[in-house]
Backbone bond lengths (Angstrom), bond angles and torsions (degrees), N, CA, C in turn:
res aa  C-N    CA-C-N  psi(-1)  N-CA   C-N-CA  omega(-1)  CA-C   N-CA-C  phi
1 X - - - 1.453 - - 1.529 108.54 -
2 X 1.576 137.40 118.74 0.809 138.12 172.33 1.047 119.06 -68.78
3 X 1.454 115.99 147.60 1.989 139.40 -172.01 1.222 115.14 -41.53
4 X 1.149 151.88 132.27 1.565 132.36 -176.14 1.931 95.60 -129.41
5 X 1.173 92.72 146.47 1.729 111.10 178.91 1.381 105.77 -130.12
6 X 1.050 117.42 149.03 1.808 141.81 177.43 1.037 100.20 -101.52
7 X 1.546 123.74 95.29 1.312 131.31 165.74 1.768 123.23 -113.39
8 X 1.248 119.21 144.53 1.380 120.10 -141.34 1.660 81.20 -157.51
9 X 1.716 124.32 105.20 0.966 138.04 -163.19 1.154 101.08 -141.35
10 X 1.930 116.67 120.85 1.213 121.85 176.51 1.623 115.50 -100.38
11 X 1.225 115.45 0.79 1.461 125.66 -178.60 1.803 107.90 -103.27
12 X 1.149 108.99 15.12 1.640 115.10 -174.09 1.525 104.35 -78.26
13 X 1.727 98.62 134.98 2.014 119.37 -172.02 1.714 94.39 -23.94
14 X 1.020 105.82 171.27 1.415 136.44 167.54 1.054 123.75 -115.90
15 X 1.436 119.20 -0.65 1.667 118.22 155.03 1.350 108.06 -62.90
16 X 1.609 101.15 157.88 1.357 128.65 167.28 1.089 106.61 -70.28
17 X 1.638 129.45 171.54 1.122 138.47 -173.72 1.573 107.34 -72.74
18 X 1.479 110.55 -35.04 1.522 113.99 -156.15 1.890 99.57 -75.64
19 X 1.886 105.57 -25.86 1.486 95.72 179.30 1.255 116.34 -92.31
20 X 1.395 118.08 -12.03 1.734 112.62 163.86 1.273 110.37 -62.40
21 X 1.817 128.34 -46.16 1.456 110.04 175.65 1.215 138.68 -72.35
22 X 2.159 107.26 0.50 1.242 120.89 169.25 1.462 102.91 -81.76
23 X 1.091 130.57 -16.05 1.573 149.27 -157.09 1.946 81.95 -73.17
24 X 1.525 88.14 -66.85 1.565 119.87 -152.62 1.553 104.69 -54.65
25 X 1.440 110.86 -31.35 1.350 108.94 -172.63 1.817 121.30 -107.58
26 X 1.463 66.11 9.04 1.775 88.66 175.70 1.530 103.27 -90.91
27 X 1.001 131.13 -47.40 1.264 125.62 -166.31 1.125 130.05 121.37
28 X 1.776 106.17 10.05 1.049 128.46 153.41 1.620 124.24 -9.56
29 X 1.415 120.46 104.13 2.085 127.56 174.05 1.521 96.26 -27.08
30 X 1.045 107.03 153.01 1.859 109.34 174.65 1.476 113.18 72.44
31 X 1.087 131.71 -56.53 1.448 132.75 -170.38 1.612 121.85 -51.20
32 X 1.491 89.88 -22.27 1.673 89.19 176.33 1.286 130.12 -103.95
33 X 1.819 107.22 0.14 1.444 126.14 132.14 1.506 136.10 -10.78
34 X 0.850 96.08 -43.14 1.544 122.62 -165.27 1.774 124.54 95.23
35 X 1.465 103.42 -2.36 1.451 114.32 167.19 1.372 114.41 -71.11
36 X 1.331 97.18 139.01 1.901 106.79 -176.68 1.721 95.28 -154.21
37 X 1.534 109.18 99.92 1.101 111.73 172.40 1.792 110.23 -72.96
38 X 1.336 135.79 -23.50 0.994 136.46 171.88 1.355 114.38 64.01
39 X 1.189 119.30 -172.77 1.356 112.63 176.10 1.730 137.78 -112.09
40 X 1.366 91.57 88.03 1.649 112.24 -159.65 2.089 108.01 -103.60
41 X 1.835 92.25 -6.01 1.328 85.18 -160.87 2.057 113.07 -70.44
42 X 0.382 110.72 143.69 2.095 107.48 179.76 1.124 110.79 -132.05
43 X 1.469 116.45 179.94 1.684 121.33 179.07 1.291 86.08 -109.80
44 X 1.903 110.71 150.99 1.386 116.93 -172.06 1.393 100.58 -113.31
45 X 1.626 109.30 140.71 1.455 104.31 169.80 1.159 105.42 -48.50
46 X 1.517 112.50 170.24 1.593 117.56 148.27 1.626 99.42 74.45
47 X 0.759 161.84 7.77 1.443 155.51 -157.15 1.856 116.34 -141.57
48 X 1.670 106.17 -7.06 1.446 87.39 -177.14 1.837 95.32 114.54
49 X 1.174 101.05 157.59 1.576 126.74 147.23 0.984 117.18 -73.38
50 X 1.985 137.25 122.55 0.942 151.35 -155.34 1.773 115.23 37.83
51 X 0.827 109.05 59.39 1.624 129.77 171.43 1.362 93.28 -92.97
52 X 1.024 143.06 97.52 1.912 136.31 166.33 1.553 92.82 -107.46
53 X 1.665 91.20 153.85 1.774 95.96 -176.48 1.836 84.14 -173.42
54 X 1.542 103.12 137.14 1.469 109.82 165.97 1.775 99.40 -69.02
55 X 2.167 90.18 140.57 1.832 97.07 -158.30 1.302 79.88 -155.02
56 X 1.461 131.17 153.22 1.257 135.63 128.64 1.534 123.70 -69.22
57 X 1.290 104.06 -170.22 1.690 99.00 173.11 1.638 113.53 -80.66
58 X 1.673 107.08 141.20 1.320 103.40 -167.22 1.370 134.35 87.46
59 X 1.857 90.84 -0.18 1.860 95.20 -179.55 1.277 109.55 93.37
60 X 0.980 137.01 -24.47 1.810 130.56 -169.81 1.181 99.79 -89.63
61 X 1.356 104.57 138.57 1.362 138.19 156.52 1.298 122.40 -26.61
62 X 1.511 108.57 137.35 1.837 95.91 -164.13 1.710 94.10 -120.23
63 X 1.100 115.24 153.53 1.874 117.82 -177.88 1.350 103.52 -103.36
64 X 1.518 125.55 119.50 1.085 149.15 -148.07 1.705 99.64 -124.22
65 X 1.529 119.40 93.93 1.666 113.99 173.21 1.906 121.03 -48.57
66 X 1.135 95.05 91.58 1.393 93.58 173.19 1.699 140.27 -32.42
67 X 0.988 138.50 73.05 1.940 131.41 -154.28 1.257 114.66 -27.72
68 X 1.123 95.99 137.98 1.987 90.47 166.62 1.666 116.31 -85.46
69 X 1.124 118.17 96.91 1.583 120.38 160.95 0.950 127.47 -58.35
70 X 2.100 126.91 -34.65 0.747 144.84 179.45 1.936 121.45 -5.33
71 X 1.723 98.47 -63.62 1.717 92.25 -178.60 1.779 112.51 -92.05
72 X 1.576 115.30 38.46 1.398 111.02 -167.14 1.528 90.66 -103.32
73 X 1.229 98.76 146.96 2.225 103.37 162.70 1.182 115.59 -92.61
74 X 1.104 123.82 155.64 1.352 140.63 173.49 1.811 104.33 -17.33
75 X 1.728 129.35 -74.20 0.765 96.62 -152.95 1.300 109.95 -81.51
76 X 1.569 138.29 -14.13 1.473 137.48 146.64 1.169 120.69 -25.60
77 X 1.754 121.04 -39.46 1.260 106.02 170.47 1.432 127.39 -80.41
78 X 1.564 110.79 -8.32 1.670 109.19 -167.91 1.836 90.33 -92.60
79 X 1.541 113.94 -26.05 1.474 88.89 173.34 1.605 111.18 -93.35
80 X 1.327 138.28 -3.57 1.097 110.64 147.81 1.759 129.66 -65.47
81 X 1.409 124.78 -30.74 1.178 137.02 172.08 1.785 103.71 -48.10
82 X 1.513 110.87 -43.36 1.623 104.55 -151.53 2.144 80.30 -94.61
83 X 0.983 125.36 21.71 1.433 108.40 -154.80 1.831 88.69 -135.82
84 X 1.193 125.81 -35.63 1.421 114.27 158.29 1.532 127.92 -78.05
85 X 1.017 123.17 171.97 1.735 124.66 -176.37 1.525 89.15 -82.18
86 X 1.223 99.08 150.38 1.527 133.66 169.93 2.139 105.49 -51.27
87 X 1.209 117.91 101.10 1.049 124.40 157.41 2.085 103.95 90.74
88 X 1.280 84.00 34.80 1.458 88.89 -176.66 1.809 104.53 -116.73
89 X 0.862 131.50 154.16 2.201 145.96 -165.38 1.812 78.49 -41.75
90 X 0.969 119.42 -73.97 1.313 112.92 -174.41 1.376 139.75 -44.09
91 X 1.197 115.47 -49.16 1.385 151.00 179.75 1.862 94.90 -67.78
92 X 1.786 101.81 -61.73 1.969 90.51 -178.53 1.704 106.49 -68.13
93 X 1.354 127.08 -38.28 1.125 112.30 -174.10 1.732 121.29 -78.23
94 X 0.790 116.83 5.40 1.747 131.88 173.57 1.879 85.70 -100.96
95 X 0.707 139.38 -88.28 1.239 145.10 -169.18 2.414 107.93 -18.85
96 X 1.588 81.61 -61.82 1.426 97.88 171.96 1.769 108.21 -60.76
97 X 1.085 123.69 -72.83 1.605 137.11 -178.59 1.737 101.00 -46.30
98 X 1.168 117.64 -41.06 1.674 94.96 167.42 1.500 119.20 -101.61
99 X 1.614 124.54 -9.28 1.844 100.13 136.25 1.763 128.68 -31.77
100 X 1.770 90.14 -56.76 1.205 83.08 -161.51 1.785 116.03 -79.63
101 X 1.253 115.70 -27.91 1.810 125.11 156.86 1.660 101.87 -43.80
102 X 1.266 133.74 -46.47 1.193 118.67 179.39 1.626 117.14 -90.46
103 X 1.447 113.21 -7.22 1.121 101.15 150.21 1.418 131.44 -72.18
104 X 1.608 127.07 -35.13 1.279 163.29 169.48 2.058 82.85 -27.31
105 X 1.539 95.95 -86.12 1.123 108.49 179.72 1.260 125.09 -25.74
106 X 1.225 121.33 -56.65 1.775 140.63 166.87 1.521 86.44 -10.13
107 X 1.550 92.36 -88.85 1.398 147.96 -148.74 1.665 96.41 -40.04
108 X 1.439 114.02 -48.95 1.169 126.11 172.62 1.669 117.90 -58.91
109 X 0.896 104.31 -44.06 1.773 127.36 173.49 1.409 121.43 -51.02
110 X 1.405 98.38 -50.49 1.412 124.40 172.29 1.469 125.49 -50.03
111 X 1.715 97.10 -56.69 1.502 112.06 175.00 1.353 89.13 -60.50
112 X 1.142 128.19 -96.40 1.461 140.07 -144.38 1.520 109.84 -55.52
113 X 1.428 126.26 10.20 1.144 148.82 177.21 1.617 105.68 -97.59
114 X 1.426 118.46 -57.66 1.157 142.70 144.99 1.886 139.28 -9.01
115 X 1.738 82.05 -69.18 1.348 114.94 170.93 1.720 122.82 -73.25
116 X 1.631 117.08 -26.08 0.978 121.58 179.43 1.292 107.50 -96.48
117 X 1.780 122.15 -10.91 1.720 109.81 176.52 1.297 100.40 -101.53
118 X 1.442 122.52 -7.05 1.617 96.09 164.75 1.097 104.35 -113.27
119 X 1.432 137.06 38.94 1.244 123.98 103.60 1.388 155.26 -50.32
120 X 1.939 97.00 -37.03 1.399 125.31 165.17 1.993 105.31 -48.54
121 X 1.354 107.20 -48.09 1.064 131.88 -130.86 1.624 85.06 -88.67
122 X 1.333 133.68 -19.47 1.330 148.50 -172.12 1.479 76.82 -98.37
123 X 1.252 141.73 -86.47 1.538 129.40 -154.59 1.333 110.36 -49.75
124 X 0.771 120.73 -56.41 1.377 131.73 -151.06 1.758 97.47 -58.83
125 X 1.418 106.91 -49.76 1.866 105.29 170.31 1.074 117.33 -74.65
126 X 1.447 127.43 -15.32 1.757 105.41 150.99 1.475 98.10 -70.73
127 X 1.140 145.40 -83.18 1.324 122.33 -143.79 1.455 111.41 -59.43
128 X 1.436 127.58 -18.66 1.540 113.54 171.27 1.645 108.21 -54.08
129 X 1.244 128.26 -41.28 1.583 174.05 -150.53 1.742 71.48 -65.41
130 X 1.552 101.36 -97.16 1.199 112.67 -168.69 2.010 112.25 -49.26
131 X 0.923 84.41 -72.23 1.952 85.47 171.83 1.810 119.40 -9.45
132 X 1.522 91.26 -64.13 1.683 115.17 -176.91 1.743 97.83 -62.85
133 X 1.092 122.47 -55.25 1.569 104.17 172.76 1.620 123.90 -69.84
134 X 1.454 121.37 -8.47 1.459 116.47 179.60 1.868 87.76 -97.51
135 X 1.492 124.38 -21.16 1.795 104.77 162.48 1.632 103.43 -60.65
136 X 0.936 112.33 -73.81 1.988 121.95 -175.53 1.583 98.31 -31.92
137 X 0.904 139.28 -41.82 1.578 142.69 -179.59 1.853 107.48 -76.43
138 X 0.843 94.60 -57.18 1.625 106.57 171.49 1.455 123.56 -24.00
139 X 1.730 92.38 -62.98 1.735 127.54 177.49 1.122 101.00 -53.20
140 X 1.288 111.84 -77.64 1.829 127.57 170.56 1.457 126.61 -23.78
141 X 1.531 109.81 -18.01 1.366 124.82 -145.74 1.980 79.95 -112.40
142 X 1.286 96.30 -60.19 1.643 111.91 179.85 1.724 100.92 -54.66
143 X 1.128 106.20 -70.29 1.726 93.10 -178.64 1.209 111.88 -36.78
144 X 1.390 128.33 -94.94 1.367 134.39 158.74 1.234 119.81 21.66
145 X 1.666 113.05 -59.90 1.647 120.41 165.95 1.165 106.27 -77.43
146 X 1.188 130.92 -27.69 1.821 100.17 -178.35 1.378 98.25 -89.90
147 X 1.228 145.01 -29.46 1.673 133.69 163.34 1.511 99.37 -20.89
148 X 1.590 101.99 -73.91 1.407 128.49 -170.17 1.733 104.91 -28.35
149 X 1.291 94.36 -71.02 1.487 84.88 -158.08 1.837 100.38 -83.32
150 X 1.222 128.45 -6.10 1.378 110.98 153.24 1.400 142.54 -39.44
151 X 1.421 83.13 -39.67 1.710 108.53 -176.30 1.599 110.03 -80.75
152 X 1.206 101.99 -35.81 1.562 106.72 167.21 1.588 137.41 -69.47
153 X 1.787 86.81 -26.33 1.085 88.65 170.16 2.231 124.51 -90.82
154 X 1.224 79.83 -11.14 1.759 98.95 177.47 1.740 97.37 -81.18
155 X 1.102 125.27 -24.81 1.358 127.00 -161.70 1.885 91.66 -95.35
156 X 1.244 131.28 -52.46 1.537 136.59 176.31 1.834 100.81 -63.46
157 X 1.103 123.45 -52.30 1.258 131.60 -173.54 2.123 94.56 -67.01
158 X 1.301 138.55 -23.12 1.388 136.24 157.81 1.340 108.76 -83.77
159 X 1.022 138.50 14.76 1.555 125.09 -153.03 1.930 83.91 -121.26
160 X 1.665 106.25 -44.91 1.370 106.96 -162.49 1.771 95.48 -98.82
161 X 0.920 109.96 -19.57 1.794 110.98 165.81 0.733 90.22 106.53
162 X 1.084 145.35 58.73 1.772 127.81 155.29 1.675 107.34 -95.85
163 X 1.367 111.10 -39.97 1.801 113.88 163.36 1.330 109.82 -87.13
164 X 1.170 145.55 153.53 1.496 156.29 104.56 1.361 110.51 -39.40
């Protein structure tokens, strides 16, 4: 059983009923959705001249089956979004279903955003890994030379007699 919402719209077309179902059988964007707003729109007491608002009889609120977008992609949903009227079962639920597809996306982004820095995050400590042993080698390299030239210099400093 599909989702149903209570929607109560004061910006709804200003066609008559008879040109929405010429709309409808025209081939009207949206209509082949399975959305059929039909003809529910009325003038509301209390509200003014040209006050229109989806109403049942008597003013009450009418329950409108919400569409399932659910298995549409992104760009299915931006042409259902640009292809229903503004603030109509269709129009809010395309609206909602590609928040949440572009949240989806995020979400996807995120991981794999994720996944590639702790990968980084694995390299990067081998080469600290490696780094820290080419310092320890380095040192080794530096001692080594100052041995070196100690000895050279104790060996030049015997040569001209200044040591025994």
């Amino acid at each position: 059983m599909p989702a149903v919402r209570h929607i109560v719209r004061d910006h709804d077309s200003q066609k008559s009923p008879a040109e929405r179902e010429r709309a409808r059988e025209t081939g009207r964007p949206g209509a082949s959705q399975g959305h059929d707003p039909g003809p529910t729109t009325q003038e509301r007491p209390g509200r003014g001249a040209g006050a229109v608002g989806q109403a049942g009889e008597g003013g009450q609120v009418m329950a409108v089956p919400a569409p399932d977008l659910s298995h549409m992609t992104i760009p299915q949903l931006l042409d259902a979004l640009h292809a229903g009227m503004a603030g109509s079962p269709m129009h809010q639920q395309a609206s909602i279903m590609l928040q949440f597809r572009v949240a989806e996306k995020q979400a996807e982004a995120a991981q794999s955003q994720a996944t590639a820095t702790d990968q980084l995050v694995t390299a990067t400590r081998d080469l600290a890994g490696f780094t820290r042993t080419l310092v320890v080698a380095t040192k080794a390299l530096v001692f080594v030379g100052g041995v070196t030239l100690l000895l050279t210099l104790v060996q030049v400093l015997k040569a001209v007699g200044v040591l025994k």
